[in-house]
N, C-alpha and C positions, 0 to 999 in steps of 0.2 A: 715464761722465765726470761731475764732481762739478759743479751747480750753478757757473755762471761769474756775479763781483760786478762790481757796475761803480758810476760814479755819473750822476746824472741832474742838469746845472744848470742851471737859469733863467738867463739872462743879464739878472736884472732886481734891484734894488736891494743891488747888490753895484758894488764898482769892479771896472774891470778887473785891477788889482792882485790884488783880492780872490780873481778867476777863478783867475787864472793860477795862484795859492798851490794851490784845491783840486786844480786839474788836476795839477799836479805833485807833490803829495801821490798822488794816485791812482795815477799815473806812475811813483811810484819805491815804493810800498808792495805791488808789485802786480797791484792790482787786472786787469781783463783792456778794460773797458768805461769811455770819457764820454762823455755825449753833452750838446748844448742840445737846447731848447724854439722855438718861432717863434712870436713875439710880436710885436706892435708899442706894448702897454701891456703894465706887470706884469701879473700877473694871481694871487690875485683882485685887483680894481681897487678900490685907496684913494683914491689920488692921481694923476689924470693927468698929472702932472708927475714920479713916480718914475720913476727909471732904468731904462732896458729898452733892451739895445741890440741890431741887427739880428739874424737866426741865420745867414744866409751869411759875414757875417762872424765873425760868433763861432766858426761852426767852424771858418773859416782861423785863426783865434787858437789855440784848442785844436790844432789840428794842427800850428804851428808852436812851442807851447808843450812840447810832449809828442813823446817817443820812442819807447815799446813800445804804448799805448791803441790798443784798435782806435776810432776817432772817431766820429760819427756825430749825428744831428737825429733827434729824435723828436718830431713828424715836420712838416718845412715841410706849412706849410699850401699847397693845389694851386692854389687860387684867388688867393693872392698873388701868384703870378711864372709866365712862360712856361715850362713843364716843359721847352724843350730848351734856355731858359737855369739850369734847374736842374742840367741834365745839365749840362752845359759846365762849370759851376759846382762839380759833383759830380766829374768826372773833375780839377779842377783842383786841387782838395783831395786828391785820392788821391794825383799826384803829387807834390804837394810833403810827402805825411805818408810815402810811402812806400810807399802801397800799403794802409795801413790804414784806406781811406775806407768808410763804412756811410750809405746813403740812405732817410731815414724820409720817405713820403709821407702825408697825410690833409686830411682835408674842413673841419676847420675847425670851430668854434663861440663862438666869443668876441665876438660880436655888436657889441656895442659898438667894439672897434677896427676892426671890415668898418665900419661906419657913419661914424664918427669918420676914416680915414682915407681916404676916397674909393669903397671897394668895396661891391660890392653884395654883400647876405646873403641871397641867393637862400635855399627852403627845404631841408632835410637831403635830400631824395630828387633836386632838383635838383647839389647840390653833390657828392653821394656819384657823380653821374653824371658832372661833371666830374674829379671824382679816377679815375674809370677809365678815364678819355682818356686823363687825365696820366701815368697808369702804363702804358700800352701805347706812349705816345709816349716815355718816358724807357728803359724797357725795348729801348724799339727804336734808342733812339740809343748809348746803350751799349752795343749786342751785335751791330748789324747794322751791314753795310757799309755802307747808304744806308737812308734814312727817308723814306717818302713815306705819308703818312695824311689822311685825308679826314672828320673829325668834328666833331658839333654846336659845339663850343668851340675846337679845334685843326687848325690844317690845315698840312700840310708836305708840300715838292716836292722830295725826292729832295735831303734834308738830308744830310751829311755829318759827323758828330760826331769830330773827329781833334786828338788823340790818343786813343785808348783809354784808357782806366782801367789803370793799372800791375796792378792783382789783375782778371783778364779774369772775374773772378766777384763782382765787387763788387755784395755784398747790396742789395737794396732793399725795402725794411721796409714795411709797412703798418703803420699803427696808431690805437688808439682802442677805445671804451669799447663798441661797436654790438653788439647781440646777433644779428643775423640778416647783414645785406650786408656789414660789413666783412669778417666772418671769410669770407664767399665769395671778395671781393675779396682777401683774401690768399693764399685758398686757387691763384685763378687767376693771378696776377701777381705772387706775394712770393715773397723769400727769407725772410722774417724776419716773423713778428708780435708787436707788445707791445701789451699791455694795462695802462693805468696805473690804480692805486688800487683795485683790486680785492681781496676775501678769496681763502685757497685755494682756496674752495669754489665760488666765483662764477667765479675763474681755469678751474677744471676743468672747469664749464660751457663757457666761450668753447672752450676747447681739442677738447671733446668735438662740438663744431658745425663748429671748422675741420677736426674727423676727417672727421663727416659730408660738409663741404664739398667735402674732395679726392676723400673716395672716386667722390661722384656726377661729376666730371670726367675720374675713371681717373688722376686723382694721388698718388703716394705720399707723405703726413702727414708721413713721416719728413722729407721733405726741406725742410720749413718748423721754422726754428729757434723756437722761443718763448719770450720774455723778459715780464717784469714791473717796475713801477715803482710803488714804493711811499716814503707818505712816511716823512721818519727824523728821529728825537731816541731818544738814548742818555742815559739817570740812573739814577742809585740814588735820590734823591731823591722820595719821591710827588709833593711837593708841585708840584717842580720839573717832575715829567710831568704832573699835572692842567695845569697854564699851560697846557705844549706840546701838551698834546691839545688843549685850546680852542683854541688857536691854528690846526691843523691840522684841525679839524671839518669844514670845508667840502668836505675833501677823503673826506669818508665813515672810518667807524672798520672799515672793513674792510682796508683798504689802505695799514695804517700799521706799521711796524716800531720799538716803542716798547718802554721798560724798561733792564734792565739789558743788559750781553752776551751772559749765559745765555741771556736771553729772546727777544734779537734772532736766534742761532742756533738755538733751539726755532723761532723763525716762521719764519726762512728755508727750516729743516727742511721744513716743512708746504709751503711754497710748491714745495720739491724734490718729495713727493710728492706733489700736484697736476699735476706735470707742466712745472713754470718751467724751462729749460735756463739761464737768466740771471734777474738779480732787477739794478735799479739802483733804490739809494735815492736821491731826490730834494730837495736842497737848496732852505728856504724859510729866507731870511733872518729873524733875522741869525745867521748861521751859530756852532755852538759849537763852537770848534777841539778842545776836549779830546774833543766827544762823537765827531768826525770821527776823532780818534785812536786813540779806541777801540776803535772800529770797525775800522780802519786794523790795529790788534797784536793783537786779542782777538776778534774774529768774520769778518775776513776769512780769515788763516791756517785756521781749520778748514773751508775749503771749498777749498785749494789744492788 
C-alpha cells in the first residue's frame, strides 16, 4: 500500500475560519489524514497573547467540519486532563465524525505553559510514567466492559465507558520524539506511532527500536501503524525557501519537506523507504494557500 498523506495543524495563530478552509481543502482533495496539536500557548512561544485554541475542541471542529478525514490529536498531552475524560471525550468525537476518530497520547514538554498555566512539569521519567497509566486506563475504557485500576496517578472503581467507540478498533497513537521508552510505550499499548520532525534516517532508527520493542514483548511490529510529521513550504523560489527555512529552523532541517513538487515527492519517497506508512505535513502560519494547493494537485495524487 502506497505511503497515506494527511495534514498536521496547530490550532494556533490561525482563525477558526482559517482551520476550517485547510481541513476542507484536505477533505475534498483527498488526502486520507488531519489531525491538531494540544497546546495551551502557540508554540514556539513569541507572544503569549497569540491565538491557540483548546485541542478537544478543535478536534470536535475538525470532525464536524470534514466528511471522508480519518481525524485525530497528535497527541494530547496525559498530564492535562483525566485520561477517562479523554476517553469519553474520544468516543464522543468518533460518534459524531462517524467513526473516524484516532487518539494520539504523550508526556508533554512545553514547559512554559505546565508553569504558566497551573500544572506541574514534573521531570521526563516521571511524566513518561504517568503517560502509561494514561494509556492503560484509556485502553481499558474503550475496549473493556468495566475499568477498575489502581495507580500512582489514577485510580478507577469499576468505571463504565458507554457508548463504545462507533470503530470498536479505534487507534490509539503514541507519540514523540524519545529514542529508547516511547517507542517501548508504543510497542506495549499503541496502535499507532508518529514521530514528528525527524529525517528518513533518524525515522528508521525509532522504527527499527519499536521492531526491537515488539519483538522482546512477543508482539507482531506489523501491527503498529507508523506515521511521520514533518514541516512544509512548497516554491520554486530559493529565495523564497531560504526565508522559509529560517523560519522553520527550530524545528531541525531534518524533518522538513521543502522545494519544489518534484522535490517534495523525492523526500516523501525517502520517508516511504525508511518505513513511514503516513507522512502529515504540518502547518506553521501564515499559511500559503497556493503552496497547500500544490501540494493538494501535484504531490499528493502520486501517492493515491
Amino acid at each position: 500500500m502506497a505511503i497515506q498523506l494527511g495534514i498536521h495543524t496547530g490550532p494556533q495563530n490561525l482563525s477558526i475560519g482559517d482551520l476550517q478552509k485547510i481541513w476542507r481543502m484536505a477533505d475534498e482533495g483527498g488526502l486520507y489524514w488531519a489531525s491538531v496539536w494540544d497546546h495551551l500557548y502557540a508554540n514556539p512561544l513569541r507572544e503569549r497573547g497569540d491565538t491557540c485554541f483548546e485541542a478537544v475542541a478543535s478536534m470536535t471542529a475538525l470532525a464536524a467540519t470534514t466528511q471522508r478525514l480519518r481525524v485525530g490529536c497528535l497527541v494530547f498531552c496525559a498530564l492535562f486532563r483525566s485520561p477517562a475524560l479523554v476517553a469519553k471525550a474520544a468516543v464522543t468525537i468518533d460518534h459524531l465524525s462517524g467513526g473516524r476518530a484516532e487518539l494520539g497520547l504523550g508526556a508533554g514538554w512545553f514547559e512554559e505553559e505546565f508553569r504558566e498555566f497551573g500544572y506541574a512539569f514534573p521531570p521526563l521519567p516521571r511524566r513518561l510514567d504517568q503517560l502509561e497509566e494514561a494509556l492503560q486506563v484509556v485502553r481499558s475504557l474503550l475496549r473493556d466492559d468495566e475499568t477498575t485500576f489502581e495507580g500512582r496517578y489514577y485510580q478507577l472503581d469499576g468505571a463504565v465507558c458507554g457508548p463504545k467507540p462507533l470503530n470498536p478498533n479505534l487507534r490509539i497513537w503514541v507519540g514523540g520524539q524519545g529514542a529508547k521508552r516511547t517507542p517501548r510505550l508504543a510497542a506495549r499499548y499503541a496502535d499507532g506511532f508518529n514521530t514528528p520532525y525527524l529525517s528518513p534516517e533518524t525515522f528508521a532508527e525509532r522504527m527499527e527500536t519499536l521492531d526491537r520493542a515488539c519483538e522482546a514483548i512477543g508482539r507482531d511490529p506489523a501491527e503498529i501503524t507508523r506515521t511521520v510529521n514533518v514541516g512544509f513550504y512548497l516554491s520554486d523560489d530559493p529565495n523564497v525557501m531560504e526565508t522559509r527555512k529560517a523560519e522553520l529552523a527550530h524545528l531541525g532541517t531534518g524533518g522538513l519537506l521543502l522545494g519544489s513538487a518534484q522535490q517534495a515527492v523525492d523526500r516523501i519517497g525517502e520517508f516511504e523507504r525508511a518505513g513511514a506508512q503516513g507522512l502529515n505535513i504540518a502547518f506553521r502560519p501564515p499559511v500559503d494557500w497556493d503552496a497547500y494547493q500544490t501540494f493538494l494537485e501535484e504531490v499528493a495524487p502520486k501517492f493515491a
